[in-house]
C-alpha positions as CSV (number, residue, x, y, z in Angstrom):
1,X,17.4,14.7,18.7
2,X,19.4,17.7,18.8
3,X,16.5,19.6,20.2
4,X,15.4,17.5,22.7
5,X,19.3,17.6,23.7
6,X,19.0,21.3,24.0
7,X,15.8,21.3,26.1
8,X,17.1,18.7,28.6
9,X,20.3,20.8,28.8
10,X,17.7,22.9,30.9
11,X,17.0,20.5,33.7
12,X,20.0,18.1,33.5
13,X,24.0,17.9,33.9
14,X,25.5,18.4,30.4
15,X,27.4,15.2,31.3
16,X,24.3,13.2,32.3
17,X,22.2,14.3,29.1
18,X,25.1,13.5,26.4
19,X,25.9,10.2,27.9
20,X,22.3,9.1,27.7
21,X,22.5,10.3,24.3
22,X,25.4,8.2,23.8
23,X,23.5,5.1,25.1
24,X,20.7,5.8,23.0
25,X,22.6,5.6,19.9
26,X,24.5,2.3,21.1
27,X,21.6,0.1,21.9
28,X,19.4,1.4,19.4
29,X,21.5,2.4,16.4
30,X,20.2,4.1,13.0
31,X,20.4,0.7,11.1
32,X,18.6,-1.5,13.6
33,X,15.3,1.3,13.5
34,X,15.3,0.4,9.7
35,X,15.4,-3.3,10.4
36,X,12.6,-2.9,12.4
37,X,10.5,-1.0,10.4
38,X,10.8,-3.0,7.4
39,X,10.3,-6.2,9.8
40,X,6.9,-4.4,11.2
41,X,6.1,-3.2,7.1
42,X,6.4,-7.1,6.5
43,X,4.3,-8.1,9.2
44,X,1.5,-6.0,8.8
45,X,1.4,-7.0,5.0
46,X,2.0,-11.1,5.2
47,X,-1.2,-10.9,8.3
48,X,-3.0,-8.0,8.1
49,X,-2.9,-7.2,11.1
50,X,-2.2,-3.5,12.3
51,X,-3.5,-4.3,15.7
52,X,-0.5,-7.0,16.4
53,X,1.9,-5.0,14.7
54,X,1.0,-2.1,17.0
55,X,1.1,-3.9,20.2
56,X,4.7,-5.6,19.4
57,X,5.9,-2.3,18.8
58,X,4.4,-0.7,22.0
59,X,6.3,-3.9,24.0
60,X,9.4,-3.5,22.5
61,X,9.6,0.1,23.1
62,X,8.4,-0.2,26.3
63,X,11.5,-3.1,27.0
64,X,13.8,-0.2,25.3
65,X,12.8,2.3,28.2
66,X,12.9,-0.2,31.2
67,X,16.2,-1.1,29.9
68,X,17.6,2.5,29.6
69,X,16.0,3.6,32.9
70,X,17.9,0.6,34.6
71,X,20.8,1.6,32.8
72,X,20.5,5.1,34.2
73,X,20.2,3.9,37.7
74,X,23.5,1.5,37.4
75,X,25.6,4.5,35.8
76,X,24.3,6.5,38.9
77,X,25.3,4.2,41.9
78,X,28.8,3.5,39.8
79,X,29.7,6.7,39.5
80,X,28.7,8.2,43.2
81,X,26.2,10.6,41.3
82,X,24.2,12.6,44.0
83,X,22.6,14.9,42.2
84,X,21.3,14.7,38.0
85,X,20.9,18.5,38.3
86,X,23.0,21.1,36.0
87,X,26.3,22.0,36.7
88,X,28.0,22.8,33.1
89,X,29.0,26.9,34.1
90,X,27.0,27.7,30.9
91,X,23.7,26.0,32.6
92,X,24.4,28.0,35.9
93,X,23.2,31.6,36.0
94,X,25.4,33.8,37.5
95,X,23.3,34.7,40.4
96,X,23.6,30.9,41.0
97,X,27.0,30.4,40.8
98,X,28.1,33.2,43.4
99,X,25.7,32.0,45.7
100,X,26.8,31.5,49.1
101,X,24.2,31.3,51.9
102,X,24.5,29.0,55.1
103,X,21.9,28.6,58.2
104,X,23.0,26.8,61.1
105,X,20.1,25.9,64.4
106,X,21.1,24.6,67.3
107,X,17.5,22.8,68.5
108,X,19.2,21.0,71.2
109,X,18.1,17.9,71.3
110,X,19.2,15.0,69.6
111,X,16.2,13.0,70.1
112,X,14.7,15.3,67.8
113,X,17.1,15.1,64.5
114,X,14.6,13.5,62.3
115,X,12.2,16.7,62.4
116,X,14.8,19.1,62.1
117,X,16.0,17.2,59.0
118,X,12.5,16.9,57.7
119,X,12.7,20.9,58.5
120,X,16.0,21.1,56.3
121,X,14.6,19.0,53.4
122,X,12.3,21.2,52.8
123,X,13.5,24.1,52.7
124,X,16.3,23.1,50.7
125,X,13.9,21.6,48.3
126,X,11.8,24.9,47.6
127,X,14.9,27.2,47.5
128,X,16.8,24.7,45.0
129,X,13.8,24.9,42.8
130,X,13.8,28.8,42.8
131,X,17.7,28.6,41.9
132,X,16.5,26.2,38.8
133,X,14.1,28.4,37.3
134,X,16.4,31.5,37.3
135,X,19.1,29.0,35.8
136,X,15.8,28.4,33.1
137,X,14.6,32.5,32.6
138,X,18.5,34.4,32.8
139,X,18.5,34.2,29.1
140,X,14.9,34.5,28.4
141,X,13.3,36.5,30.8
142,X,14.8,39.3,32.9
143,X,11.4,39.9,34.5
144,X,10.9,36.5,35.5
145,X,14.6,36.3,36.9
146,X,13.6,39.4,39.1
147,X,10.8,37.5,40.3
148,X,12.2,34.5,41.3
149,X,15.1,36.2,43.0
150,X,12.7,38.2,45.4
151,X,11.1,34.8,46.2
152,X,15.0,33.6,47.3
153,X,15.2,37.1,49.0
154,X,11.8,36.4,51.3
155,X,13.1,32.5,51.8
156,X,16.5,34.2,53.1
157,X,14.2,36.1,55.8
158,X,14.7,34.4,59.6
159,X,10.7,34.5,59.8
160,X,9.9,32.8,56.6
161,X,12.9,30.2,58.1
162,X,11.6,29.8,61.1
163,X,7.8,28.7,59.5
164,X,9.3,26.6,57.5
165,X,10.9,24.9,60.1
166,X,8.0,24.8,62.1
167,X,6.3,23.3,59.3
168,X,9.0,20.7,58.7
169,X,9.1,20.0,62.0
170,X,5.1,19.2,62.6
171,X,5.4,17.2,59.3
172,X,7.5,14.5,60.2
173,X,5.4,14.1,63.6
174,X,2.5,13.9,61.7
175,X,4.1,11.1,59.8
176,X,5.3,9.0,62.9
177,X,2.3,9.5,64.5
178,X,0.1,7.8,61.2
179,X,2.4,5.0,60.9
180,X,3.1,3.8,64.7
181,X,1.8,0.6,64.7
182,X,2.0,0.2,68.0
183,X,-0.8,3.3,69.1
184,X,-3.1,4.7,66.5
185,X,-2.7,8.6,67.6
186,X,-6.1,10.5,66.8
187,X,-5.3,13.8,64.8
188,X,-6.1,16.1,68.1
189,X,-3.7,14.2,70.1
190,X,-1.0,14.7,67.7
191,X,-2.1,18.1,67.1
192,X,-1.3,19.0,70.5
193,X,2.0,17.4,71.1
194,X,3.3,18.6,67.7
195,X,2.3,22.3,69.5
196,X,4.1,21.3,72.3
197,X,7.2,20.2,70.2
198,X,7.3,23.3,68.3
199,X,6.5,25.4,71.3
200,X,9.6,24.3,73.2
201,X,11.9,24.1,70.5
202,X,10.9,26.0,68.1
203,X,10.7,29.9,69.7
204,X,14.3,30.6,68.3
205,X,15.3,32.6,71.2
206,X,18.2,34.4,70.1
207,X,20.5,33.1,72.7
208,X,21.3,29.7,74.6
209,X,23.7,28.8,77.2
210,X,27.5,27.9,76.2
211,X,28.4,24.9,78.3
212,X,32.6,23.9,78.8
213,X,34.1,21.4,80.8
214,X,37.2,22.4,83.7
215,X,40.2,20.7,83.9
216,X,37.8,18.3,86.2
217,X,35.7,17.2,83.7
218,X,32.6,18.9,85.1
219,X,30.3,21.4,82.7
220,X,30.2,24.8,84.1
221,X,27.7,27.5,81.9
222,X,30.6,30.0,80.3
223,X,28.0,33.5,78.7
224,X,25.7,32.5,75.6
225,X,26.2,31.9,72.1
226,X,23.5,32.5,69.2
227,X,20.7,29.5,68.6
228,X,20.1,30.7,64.9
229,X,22.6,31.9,62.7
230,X,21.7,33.0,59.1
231,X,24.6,34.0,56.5
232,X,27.3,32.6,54.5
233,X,29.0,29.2,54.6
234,X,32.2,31.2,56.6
235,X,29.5,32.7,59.1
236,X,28.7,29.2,59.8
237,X,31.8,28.0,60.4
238,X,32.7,30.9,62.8
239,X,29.7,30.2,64.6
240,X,29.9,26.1,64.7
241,X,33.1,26.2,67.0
242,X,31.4,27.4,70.0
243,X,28.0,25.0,69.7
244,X,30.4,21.6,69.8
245,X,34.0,20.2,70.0
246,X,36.5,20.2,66.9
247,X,37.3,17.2,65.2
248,X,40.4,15.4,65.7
249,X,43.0,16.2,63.0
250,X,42.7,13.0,60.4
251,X,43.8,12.3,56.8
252,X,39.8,12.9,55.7
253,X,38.5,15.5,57.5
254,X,35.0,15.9,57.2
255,X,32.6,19.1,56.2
256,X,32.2,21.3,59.3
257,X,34.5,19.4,61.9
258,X,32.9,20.1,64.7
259,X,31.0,17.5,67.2
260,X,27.7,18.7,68.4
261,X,26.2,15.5,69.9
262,X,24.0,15.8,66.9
263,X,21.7,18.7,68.1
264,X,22.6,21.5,65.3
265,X,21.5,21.5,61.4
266,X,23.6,23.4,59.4
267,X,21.8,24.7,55.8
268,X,24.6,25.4,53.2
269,X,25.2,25.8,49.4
270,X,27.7,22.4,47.9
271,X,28.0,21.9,44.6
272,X,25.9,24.8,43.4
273,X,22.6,23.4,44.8
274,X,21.5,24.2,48.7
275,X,21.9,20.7,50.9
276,X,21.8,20.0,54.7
277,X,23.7,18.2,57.6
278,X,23.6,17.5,61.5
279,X,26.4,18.0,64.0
């Protein structure tokens, strides 16, 4: 037990992984295992049968893990858990915990948040997993460490982002497109409009237009303020206030307080892992 403990330190929150540890031991203590296995040892003699014996076994373990995975679930949606990953200081390498890289796109149309999130999703998904494995090698392997940390260095790159995105992007059309029951879309026909989609909002020109209103309400173009903006969670914010309008002041204020009509993804580091929003 205590090295299985050990190895799902590794991949899970220190919290998680004692708690289940805790449940195992509850529902399934020491003395009831030796009930069993005398009850099985007494079966098997009194019939003769091994086959029986091993399929009444196999069920009730099988109920044992239906029950904890259940279990696990409950504690999950109880306790507002949104991620199982580690966050115990002494699971977090140090490169990980003084992390602090943000993206924010403006793409501009709203119509258009699903792709962009798909876009997010992913990258956040590979770069997490890069951060995992140098949580895994920092004590083992200092060559491993200085591989995986190149990888994070290339993902940081604005080209490698803006493929991803494009990726991202032509993924979730793909998706629509096979599922819309209401027009089967051959694979050249989709082809072509995701092309078009990524063509048009996807050539991260390294300007747009700032729009204001007057003291007449009317919009009136005021210079131009960065589409893509790459760096840390404060470069982000610096950046937000001029694609959008600030909150009002409330009691809760939410992450990034800025309205953008929900056309801008912002890509940033909470909790230790790398997550996404729109504005």
């Amino acid at each position: 037990m205590e090295n299985e403990k050990k190895f799902n330190y590794e991949y899970y929150d220190k919290a998680l992984v004692d708690k289940a540890e805790d449940y195992s031991q509850h529902v399934y203590p020491e003395n009831r295992f030796e009930a069993d296995c005398k009850f099985f040892e007494m079966l098997n003699k009194t019939k003769g049968n091994t086959t029986e014996c091993y399929e009444l076994l196999l069920k009730q373990a099988q109920e044992r893990i239906e029950s904890a995975f259940l279990q696990g679930i409950a504690f999950a949606v109880k306790n507002n858990i949104e991620s199982y990953k580690p966050t115990d200081k002494e699971q977090i390498s140090k490169y990980h915990s003084e992390k602090d890289f943000a993206i924010m796109f403006n793409f501009s149309d709203n119509d258009f948040g699903g792709n962009f999130e798909k876009a997010a999703q992913l990258y956040c998904d590979r770069y997490n997993s890069l951060l995992a494995q140098i949580d895994l090698y920092e004590k083992h392997s200092e060559l491993m460490v200085k591989s995986y940390t190149k990888d994070i260095e290339l993902l940081e790159k604005e080209e490698t982002i803006k493929e991803i995105f494009k990726i991202g992007v032509a993924s979730h059309m793909f998706e629509c497109d096979a599922t819309d029951f209401r027009e089967i879309n051959d694979f050249n026909k989709s082809q072509k409009e995701v092309n078009r989609l990524i063509n048009e909002y996807l050539p991260f020109d390294k300007e747009i237009k700032k729009w204001e209103k007057d003291e007449n309400g009317q919009y009136f173009e005021n210079g131009t303020i960065p589409r893509l903006v790459i760096g840390t969670r404060s470069d982000i914010e610096k950046a937000l206030v001029n694609h959008g309008h600030k909150d009002s002041e409330t009691d809760s204020p939410r992450e990034f307080p800025v309205w953008c009509n929900g056309e801008v993804i912002i890509i940033y580091m909470k909790d230790g892992y790398l997550t996404y929003l729109t504005r």
